[in-house]
N, CA, C and O atoms as a GROMACS GRO file, in nm:
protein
  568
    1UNK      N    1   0.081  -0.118   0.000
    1UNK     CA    2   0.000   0.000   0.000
    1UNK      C    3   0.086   0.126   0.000
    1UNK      O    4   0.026   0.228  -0.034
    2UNK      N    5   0.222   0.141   0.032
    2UNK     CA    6   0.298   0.251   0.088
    2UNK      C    7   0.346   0.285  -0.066
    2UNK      O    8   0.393   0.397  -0.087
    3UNK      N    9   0.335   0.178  -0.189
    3UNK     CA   10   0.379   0.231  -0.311
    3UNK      C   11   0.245   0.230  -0.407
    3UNK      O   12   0.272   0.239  -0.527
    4UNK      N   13   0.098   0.220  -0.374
    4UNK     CA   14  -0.020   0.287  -0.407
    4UNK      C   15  -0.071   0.369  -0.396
    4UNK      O   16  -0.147   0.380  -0.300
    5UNK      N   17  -0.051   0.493  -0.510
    5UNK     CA   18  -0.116   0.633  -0.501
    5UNK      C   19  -0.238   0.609  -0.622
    5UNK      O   20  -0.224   0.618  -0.744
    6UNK      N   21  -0.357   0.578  -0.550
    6UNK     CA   22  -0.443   0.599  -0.615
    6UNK      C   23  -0.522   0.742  -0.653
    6UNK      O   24  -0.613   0.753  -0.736
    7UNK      N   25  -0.465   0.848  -0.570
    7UNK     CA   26  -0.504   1.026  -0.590
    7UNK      C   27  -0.384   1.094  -0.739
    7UNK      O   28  -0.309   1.190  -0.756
    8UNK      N   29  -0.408   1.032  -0.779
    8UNK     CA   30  -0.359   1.043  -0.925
    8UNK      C   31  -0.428   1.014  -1.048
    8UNK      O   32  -0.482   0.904  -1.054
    9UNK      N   33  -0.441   1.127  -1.195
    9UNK     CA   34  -0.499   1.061  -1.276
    9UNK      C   35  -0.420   1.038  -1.379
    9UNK      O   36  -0.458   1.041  -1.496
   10UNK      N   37  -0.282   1.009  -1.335
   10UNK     CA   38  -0.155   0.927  -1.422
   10UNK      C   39  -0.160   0.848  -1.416
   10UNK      O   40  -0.219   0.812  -1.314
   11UNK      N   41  -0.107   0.727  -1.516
   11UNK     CA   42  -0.121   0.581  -1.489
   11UNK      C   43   0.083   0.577  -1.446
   11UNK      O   44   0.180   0.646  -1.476
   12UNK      N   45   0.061   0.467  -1.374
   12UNK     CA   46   0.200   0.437  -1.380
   12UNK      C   47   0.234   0.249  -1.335
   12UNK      O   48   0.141   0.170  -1.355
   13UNK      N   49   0.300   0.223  -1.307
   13UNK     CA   50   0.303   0.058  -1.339
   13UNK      C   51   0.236  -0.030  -1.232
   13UNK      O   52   0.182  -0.140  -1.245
   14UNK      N   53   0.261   0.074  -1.085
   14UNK     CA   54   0.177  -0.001  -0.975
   14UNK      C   55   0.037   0.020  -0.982
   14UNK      O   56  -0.036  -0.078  -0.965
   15UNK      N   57  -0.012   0.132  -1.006
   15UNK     CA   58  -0.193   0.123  -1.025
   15UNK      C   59  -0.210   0.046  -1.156
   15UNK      O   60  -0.286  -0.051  -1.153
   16UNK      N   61  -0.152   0.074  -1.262
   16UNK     CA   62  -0.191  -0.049  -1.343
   16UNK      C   63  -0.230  -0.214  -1.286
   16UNK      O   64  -0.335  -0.278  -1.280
   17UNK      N   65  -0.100  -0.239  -1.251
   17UNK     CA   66  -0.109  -0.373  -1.187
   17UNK      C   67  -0.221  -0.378  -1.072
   17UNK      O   68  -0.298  -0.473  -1.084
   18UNK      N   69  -0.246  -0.287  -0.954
   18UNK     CA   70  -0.358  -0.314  -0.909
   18UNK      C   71  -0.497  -0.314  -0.963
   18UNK      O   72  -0.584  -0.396  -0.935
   19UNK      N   73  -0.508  -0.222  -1.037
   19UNK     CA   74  -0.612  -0.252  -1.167
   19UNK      C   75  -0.663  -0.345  -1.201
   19UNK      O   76  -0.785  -0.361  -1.188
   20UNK      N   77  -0.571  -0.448  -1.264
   20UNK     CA   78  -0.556  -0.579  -1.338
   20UNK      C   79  -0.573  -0.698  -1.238
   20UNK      O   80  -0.610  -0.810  -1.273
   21UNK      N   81  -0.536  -0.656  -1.088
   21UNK     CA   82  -0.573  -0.780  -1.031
   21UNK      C   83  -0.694  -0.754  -0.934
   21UNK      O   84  -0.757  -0.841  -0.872
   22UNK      N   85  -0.716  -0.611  -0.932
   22UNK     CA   86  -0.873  -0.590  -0.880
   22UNK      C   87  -1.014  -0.643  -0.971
   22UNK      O   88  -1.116  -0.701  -0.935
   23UNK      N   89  -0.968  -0.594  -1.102
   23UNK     CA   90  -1.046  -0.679  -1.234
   23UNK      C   91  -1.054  -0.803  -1.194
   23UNK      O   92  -1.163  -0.824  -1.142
   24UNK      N   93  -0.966  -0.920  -1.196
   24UNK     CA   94  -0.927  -1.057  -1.206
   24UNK      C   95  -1.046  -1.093  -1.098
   24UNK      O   96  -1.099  -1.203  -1.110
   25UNK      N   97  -1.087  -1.011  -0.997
   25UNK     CA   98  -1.208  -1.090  -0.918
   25UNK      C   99  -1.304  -1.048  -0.929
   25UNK      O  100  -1.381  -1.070  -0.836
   26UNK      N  101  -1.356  -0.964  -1.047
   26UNK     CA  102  -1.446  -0.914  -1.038
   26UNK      C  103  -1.572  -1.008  -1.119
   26UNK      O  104  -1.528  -1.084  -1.205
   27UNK      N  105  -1.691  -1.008  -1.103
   27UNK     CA  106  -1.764  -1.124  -1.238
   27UNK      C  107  -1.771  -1.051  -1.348
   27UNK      O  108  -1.749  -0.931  -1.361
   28UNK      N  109  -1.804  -1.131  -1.426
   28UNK     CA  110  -1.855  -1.118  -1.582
   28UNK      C  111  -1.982  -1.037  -1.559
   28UNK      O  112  -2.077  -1.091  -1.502
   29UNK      N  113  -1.991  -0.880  -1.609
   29UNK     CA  114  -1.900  -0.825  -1.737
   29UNK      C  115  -1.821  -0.750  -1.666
   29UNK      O  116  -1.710  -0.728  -1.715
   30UNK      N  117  -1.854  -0.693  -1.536
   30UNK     CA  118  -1.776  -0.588  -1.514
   30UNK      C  119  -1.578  -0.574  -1.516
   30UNK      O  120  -1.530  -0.636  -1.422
   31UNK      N  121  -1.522  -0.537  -1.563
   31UNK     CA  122  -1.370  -0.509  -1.623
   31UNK      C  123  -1.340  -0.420  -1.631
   31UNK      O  124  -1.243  -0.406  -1.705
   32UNK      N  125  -1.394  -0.296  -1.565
   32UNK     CA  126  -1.329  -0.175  -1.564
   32UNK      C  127  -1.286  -0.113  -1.403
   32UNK      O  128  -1.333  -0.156  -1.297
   33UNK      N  129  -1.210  -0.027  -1.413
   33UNK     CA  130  -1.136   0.030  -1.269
   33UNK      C  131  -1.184   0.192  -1.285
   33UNK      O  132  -1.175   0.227  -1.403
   34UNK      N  133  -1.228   0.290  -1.206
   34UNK     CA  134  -1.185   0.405  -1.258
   34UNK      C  135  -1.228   0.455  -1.099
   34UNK      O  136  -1.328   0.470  -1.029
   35UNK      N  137  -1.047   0.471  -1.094
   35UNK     CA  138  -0.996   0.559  -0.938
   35UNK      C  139  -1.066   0.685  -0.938
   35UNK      O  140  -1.125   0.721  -1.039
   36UNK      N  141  -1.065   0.765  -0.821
   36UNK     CA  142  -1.156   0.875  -0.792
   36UNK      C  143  -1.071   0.914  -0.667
   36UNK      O  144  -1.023   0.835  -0.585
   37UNK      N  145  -1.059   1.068  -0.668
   37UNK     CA  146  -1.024   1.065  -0.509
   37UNK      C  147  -1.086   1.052  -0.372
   37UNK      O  148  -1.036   1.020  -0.264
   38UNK      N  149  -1.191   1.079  -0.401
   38UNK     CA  150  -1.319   1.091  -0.274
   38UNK      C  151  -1.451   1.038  -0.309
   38UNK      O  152  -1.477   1.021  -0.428
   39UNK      N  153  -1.564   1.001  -0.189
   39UNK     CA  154  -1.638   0.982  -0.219
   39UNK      C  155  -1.751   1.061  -0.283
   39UNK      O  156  -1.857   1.021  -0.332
   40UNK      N  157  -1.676   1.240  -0.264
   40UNK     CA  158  -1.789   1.251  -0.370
   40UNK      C  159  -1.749   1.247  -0.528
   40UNK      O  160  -1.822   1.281  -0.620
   41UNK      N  161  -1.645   1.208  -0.534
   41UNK     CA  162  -1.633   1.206  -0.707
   41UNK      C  163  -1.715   1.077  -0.793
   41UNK      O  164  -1.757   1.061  -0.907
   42UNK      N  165  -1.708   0.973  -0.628
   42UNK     CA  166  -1.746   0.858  -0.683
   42UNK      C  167  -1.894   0.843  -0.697
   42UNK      O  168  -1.943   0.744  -0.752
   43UNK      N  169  -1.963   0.936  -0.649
   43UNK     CA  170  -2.080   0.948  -0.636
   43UNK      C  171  -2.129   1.039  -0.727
   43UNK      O  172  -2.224   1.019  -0.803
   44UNK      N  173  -2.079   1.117  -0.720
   44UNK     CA  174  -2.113   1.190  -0.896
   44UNK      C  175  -2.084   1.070  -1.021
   44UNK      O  176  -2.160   0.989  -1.074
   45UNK      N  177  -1.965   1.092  -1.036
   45UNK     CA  178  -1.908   0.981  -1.157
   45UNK      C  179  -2.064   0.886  -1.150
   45UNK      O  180  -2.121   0.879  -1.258
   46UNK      N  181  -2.126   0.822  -1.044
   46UNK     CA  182  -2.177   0.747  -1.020
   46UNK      C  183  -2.302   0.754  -1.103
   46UNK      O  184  -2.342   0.679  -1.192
   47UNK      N  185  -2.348   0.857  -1.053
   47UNK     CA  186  -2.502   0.939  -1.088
   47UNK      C  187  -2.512   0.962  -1.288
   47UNK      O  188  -2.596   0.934  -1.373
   48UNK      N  189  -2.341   1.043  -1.287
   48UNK     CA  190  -2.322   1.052  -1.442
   48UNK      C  191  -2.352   0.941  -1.507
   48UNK      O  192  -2.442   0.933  -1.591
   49UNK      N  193  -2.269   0.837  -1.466
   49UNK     CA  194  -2.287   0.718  -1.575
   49UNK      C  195  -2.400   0.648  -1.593
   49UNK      O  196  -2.430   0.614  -1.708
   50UNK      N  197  -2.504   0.604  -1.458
   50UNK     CA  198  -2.615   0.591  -1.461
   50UNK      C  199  -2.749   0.634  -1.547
   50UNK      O  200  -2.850   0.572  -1.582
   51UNK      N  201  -2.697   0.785  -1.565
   51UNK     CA  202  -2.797   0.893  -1.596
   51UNK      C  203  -2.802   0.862  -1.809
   51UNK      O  204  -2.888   0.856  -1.897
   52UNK      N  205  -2.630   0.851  -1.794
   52UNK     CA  206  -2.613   0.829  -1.949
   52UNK      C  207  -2.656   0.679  -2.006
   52UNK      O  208  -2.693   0.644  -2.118
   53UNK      N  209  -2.638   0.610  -1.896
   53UNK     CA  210  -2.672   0.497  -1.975
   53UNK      C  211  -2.843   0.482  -1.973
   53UNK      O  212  -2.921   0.474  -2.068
   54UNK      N  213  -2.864   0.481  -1.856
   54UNK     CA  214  -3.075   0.497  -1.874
   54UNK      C  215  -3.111   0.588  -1.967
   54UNK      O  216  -3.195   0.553  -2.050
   55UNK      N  217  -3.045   0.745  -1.972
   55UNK     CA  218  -3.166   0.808  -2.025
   55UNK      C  219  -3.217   0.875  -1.918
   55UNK      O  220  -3.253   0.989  -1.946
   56UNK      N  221  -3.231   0.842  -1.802
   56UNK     CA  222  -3.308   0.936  -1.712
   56UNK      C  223  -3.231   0.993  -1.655
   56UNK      O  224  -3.111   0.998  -1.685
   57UNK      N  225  -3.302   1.064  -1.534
   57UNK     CA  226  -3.271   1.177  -1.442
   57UNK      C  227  -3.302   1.170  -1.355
   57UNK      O  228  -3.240   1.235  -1.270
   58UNK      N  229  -3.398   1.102  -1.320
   58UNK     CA  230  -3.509   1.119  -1.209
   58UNK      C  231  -3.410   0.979  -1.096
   58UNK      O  232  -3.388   0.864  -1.135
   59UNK      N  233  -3.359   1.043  -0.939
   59UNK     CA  234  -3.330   0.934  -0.853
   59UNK      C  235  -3.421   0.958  -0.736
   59UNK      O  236  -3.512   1.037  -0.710
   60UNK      N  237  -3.364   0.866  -0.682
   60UNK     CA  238  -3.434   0.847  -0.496
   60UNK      C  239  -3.362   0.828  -0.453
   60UNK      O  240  -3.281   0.739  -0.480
   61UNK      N  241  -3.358   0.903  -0.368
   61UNK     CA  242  -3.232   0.906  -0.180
   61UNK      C  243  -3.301   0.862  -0.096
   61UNK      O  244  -3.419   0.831  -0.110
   62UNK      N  245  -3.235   0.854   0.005
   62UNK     CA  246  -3.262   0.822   0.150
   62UNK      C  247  -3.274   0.950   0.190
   62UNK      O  248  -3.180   1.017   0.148
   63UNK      N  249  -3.392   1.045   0.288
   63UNK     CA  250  -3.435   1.120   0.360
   63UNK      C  251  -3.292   1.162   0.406
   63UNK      O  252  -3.212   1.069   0.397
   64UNK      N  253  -3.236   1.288   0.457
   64UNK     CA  254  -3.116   1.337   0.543
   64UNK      C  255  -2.984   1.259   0.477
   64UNK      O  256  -2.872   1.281   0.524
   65UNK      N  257  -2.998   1.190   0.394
   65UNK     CA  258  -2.884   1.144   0.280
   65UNK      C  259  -2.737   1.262   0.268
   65UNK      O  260  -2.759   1.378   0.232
   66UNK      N  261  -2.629   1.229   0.293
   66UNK     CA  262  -2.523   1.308   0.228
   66UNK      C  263  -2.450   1.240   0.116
   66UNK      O  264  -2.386   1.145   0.160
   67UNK      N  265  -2.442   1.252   0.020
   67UNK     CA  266  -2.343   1.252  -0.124
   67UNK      C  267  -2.236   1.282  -0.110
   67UNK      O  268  -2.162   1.186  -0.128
   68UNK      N  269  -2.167   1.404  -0.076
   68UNK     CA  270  -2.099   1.463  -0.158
   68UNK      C  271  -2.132   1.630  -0.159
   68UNK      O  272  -2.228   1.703  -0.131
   69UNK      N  273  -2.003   1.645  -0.206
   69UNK     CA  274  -1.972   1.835  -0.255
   69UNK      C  275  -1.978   1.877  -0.366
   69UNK      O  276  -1.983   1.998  -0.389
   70UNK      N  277  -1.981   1.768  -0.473
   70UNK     CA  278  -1.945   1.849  -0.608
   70UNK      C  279  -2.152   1.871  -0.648
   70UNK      O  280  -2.249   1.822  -0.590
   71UNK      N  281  -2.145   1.949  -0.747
   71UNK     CA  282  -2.264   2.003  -0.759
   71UNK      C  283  -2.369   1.912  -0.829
   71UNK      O  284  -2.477   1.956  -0.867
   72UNK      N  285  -2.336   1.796  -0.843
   72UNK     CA  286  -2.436   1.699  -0.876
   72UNK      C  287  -2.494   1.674  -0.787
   72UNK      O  288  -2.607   1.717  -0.763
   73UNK      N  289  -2.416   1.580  -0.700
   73UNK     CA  290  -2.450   1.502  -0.581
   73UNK      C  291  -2.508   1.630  -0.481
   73UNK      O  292  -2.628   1.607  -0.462
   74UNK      N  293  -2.473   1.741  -0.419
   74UNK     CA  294  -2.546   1.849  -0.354
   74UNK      C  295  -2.650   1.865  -0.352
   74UNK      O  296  -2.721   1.887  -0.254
   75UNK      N  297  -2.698   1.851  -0.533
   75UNK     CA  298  -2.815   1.886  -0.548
   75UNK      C  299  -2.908   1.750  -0.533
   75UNK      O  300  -3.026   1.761  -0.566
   76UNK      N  301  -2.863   1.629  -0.485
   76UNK     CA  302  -2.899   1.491  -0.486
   76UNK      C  303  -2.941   1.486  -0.293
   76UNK      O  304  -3.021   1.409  -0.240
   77UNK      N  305  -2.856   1.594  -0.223
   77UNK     CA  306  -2.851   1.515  -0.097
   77UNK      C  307  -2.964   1.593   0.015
   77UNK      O  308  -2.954   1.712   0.043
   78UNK      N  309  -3.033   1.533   0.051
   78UNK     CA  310  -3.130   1.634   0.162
   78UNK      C  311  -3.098   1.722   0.257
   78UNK      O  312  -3.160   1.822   0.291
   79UNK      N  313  -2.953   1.659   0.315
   79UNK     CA  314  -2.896   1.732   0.428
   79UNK      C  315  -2.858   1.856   0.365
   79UNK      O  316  -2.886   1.964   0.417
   80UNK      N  317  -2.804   1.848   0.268
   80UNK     CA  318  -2.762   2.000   0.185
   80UNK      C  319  -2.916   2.104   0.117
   80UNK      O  320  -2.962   2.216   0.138
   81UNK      N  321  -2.950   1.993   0.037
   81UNK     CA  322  -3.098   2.111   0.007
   81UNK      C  323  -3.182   2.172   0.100
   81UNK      O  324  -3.228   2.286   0.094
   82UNK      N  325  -3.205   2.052   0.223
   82UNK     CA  326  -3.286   2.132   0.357
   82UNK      C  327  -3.236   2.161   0.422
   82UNK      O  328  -3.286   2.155   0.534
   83UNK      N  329  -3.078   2.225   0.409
   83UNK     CA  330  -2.964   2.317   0.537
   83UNK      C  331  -3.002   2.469   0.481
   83UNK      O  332  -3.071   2.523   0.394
   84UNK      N  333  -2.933   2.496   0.566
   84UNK     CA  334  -2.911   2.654   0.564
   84UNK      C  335  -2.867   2.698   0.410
   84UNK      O  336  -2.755   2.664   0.370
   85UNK      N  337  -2.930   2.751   0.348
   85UNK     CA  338  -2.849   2.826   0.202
   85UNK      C  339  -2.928   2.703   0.122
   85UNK      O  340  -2.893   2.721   0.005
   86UNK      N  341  -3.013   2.590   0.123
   86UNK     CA  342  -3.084   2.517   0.045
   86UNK      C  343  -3.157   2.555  -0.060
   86UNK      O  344  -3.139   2.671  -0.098
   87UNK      N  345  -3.238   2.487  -0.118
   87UNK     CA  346  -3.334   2.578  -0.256
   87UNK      C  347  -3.441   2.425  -0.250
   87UNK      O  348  -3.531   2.434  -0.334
   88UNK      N  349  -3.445   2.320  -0.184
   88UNK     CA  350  -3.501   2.246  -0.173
   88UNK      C  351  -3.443   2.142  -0.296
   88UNK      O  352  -3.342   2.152  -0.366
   89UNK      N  353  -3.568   2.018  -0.292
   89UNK     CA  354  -3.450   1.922  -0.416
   89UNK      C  355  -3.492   1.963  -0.532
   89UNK      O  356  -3.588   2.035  -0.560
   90UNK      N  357  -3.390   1.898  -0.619
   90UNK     CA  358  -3.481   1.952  -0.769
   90UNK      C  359  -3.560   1.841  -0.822
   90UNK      O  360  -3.545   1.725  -0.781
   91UNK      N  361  -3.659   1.882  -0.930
   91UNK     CA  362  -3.729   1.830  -0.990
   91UNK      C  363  -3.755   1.659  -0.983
   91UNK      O  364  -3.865   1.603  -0.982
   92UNK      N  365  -3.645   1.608  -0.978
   92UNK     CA  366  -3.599   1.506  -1.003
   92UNK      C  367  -3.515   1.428  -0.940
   92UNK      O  368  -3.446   1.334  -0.980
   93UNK      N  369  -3.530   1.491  -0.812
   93UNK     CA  370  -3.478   1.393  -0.676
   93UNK      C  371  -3.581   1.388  -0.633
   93UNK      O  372  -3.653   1.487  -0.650
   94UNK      N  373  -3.651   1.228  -0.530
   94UNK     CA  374  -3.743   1.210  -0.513
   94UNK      C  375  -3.674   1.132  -0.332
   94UNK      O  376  -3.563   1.083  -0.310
   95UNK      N  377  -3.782   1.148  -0.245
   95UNK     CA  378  -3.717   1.074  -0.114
   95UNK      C  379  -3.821   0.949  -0.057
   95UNK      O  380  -3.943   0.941  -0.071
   96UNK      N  381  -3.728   0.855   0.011
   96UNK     CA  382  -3.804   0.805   0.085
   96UNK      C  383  -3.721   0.789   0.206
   96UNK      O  384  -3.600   0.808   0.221
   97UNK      N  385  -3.813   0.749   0.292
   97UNK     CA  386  -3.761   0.813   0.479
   97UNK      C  387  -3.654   0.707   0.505
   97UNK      O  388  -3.675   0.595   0.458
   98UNK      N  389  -3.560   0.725   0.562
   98UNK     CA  390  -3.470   0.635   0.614
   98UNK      C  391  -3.542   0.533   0.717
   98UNK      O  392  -3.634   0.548   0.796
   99UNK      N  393  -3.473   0.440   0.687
   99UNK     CA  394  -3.563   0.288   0.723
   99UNK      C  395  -3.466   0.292   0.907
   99UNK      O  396  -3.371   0.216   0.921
  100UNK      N  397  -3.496   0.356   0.989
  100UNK     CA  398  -3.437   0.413   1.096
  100UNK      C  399  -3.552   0.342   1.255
  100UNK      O  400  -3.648   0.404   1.300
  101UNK      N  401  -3.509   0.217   1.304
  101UNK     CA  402  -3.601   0.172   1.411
  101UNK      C  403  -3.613   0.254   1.544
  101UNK      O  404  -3.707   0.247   1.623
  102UNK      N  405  -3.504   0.333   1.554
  102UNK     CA  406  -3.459   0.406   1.690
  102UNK      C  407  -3.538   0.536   1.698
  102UNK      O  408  -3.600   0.578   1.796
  103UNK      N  409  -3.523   0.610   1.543
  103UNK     CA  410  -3.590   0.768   1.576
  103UNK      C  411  -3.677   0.736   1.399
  103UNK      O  412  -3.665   0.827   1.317
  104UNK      N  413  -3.730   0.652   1.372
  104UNK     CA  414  -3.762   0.651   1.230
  104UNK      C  415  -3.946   0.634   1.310
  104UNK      O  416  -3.987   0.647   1.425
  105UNK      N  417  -4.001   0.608   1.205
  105UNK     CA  418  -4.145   0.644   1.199
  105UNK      C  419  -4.214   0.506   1.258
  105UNK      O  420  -4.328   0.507   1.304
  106UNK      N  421  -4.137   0.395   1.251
  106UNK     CA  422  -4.164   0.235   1.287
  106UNK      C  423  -4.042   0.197   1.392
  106UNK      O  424  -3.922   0.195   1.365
  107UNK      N  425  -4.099   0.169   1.509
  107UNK     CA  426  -4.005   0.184   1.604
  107UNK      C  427  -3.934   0.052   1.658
  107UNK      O  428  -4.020  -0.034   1.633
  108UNK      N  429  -3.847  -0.002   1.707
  108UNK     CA  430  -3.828  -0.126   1.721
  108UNK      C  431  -3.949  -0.230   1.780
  108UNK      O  432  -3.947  -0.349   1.747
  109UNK      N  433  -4.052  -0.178   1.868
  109UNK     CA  434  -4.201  -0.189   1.913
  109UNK      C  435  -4.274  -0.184   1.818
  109UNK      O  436  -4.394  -0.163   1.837
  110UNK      N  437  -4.217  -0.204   1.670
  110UNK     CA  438  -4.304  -0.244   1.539
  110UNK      C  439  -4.260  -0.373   1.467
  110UNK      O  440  -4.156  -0.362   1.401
  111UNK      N  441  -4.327  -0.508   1.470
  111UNK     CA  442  -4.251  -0.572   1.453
  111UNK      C  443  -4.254  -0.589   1.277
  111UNK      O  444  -4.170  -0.661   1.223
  112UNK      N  445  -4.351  -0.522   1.203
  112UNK     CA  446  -4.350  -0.495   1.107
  112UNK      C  447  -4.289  -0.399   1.037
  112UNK      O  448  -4.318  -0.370   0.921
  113UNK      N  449  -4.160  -0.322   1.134
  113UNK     CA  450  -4.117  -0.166   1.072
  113UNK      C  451  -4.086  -0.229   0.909
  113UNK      O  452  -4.167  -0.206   0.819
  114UNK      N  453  -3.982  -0.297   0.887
  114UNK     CA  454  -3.884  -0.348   0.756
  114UNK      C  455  -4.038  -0.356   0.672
  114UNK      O  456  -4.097  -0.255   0.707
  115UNK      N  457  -4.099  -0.411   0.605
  115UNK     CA  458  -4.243  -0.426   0.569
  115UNK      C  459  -4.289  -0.251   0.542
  115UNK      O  460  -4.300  -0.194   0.433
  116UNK      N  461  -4.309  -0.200   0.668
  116UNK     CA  462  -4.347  -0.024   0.636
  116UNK      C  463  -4.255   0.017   0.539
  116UNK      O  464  -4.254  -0.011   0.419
  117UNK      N  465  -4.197   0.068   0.587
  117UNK     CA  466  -4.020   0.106   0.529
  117UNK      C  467  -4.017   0.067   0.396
  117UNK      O  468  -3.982   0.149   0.311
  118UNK      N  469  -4.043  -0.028   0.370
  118UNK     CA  470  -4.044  -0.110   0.208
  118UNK      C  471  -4.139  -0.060   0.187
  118UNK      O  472  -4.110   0.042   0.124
  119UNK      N  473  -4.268  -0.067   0.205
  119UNK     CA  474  -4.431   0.005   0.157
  119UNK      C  475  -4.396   0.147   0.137
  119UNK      O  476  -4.421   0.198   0.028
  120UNK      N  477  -4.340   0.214   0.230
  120UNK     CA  478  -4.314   0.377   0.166
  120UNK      C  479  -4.211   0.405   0.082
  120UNK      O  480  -4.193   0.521   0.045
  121UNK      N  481  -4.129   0.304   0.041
  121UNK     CA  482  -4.032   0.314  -0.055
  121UNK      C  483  -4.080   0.290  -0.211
  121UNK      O  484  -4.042   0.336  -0.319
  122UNK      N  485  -4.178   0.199  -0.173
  122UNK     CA  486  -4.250   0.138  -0.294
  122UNK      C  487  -4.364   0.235  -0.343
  122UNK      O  488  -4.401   0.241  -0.461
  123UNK      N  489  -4.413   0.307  -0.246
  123UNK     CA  490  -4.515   0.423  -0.255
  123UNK      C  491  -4.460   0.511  -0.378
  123UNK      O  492  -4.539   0.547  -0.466
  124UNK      N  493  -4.300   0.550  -0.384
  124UNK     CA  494  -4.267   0.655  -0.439
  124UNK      C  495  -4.226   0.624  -0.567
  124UNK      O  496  -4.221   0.688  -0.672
  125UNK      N  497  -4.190   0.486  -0.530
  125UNK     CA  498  -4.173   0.452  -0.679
  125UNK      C  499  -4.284   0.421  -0.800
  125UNK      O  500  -4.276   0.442  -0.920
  126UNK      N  501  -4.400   0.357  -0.711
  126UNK     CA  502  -4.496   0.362  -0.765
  126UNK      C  503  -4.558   0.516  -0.820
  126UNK      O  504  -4.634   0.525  -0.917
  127UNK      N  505  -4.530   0.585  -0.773
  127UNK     CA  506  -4.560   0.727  -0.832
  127UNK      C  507  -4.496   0.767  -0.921
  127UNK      O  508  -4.546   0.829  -1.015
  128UNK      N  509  -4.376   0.741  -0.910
  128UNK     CA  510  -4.294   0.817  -1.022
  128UNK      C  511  -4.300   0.693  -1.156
  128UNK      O  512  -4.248   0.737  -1.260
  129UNK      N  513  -4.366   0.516  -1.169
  129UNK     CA  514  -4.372   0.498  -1.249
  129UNK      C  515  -4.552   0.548  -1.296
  129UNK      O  516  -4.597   0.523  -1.407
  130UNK      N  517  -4.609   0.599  -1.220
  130UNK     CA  518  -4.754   0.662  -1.228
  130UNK      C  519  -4.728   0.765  -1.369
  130UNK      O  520  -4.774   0.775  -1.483
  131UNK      N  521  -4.613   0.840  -1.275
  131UNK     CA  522  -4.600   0.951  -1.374
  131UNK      C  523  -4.495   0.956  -1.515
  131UNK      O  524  -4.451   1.058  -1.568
  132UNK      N  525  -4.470   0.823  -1.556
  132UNK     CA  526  -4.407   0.795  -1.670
  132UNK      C  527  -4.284   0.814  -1.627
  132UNK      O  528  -4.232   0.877  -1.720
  133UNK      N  529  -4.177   0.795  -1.518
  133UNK     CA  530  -4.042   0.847  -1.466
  133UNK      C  531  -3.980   0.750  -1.460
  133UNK      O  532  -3.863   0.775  -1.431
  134UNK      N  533  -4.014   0.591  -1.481
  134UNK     CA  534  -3.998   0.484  -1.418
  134UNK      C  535  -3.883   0.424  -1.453
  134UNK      O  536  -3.846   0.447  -1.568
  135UNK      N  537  -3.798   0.334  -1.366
  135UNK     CA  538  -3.647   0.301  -1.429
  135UNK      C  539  -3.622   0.229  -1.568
  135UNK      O  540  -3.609   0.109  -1.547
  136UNK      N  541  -3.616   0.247  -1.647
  136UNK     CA  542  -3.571   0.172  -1.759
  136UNK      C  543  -3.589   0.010  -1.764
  136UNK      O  544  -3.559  -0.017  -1.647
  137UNK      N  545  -3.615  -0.093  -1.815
  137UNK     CA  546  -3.526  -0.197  -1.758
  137UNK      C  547  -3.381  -0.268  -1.856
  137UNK      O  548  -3.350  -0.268  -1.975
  138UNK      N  549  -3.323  -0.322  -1.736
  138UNK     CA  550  -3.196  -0.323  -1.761
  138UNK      C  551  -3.160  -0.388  -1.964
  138UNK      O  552  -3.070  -0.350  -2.040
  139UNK      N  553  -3.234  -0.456  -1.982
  139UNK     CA  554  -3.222  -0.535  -2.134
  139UNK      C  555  -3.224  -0.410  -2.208
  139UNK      O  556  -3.170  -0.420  -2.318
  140UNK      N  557  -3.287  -0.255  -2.171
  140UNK     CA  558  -3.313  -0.149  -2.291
  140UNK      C  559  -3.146  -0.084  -2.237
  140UNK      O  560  -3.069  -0.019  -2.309
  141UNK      N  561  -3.132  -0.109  -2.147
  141UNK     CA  562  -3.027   0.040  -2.080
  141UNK      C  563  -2.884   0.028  -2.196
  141UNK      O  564  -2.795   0.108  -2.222
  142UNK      N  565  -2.907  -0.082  -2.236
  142UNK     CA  566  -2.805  -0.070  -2.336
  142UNK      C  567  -2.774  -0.011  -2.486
  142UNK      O  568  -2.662  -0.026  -2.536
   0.00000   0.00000   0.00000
């Protein structure tokens, strides 16, 4: 690890080679590597590639969700849109409540919380395929 600098977007012979043997366990199809320095790059990068390969726009977070800094993910995360200096989410971020037994809406004294939690997750999705928003499926995304 002391000769792995993955905060680089040079290639040089040791990230190559970790590359190649991070690949080697990965399944069929996935074969690609692409380093990032932080998690919010990876979470953008994330959102980008997603977005290009569906076609859509439209995601769902987790309620009080953090992403990230760069201006994709910001505009993705609740804690940032409903803080101080917010504008609320856009168009096309959609939430459902964090599945939370301690301070969430279904309390460990629910022995059905997981069941709720899934029903209001499914609520939103069901809406947004109501409203023609709905995920792709995977056989078109290509």
């Amino acid at each position: 690890m002391s000769k792995l600098n993955t905060n680089s977007r040079f290639l040089y012979e040791g990230i190559v080679t970790y590359a190649e043997r991070l690949t080697a366990t990965l399944p069929s199809p996935l074969k690609v590597v692409f380093l990032v320095c932080s998690g919010s790059e990876a979470n953008d990068l994330a959102i980008r590639i997603a977005r290009q390969v569906t076609g859509r726009q439209d995601v769902v977070v987790i309620d009080g969700a953090y992403h990230g800094n760069t201006g994709v993910v910001t505009g993705l995360s609740p804690n940032r849109y409903k803080g101080p200096g917010g504008a609320g989410p856009p168009l096309t971020t959609h939430e459902v409540p964090t599945p939370d037994r301690y301070r969430g809406s279904y309390g460990y004294d629910d022995p059905d919380a997981g069941v709720k939690y899934a029903k209001d997750a499914k609520a939103v999705f069901d809406r947004l395929m109501a409203e023609g928003t709905r995920p792709r499926p995977s056989s078109q995304s290509r």
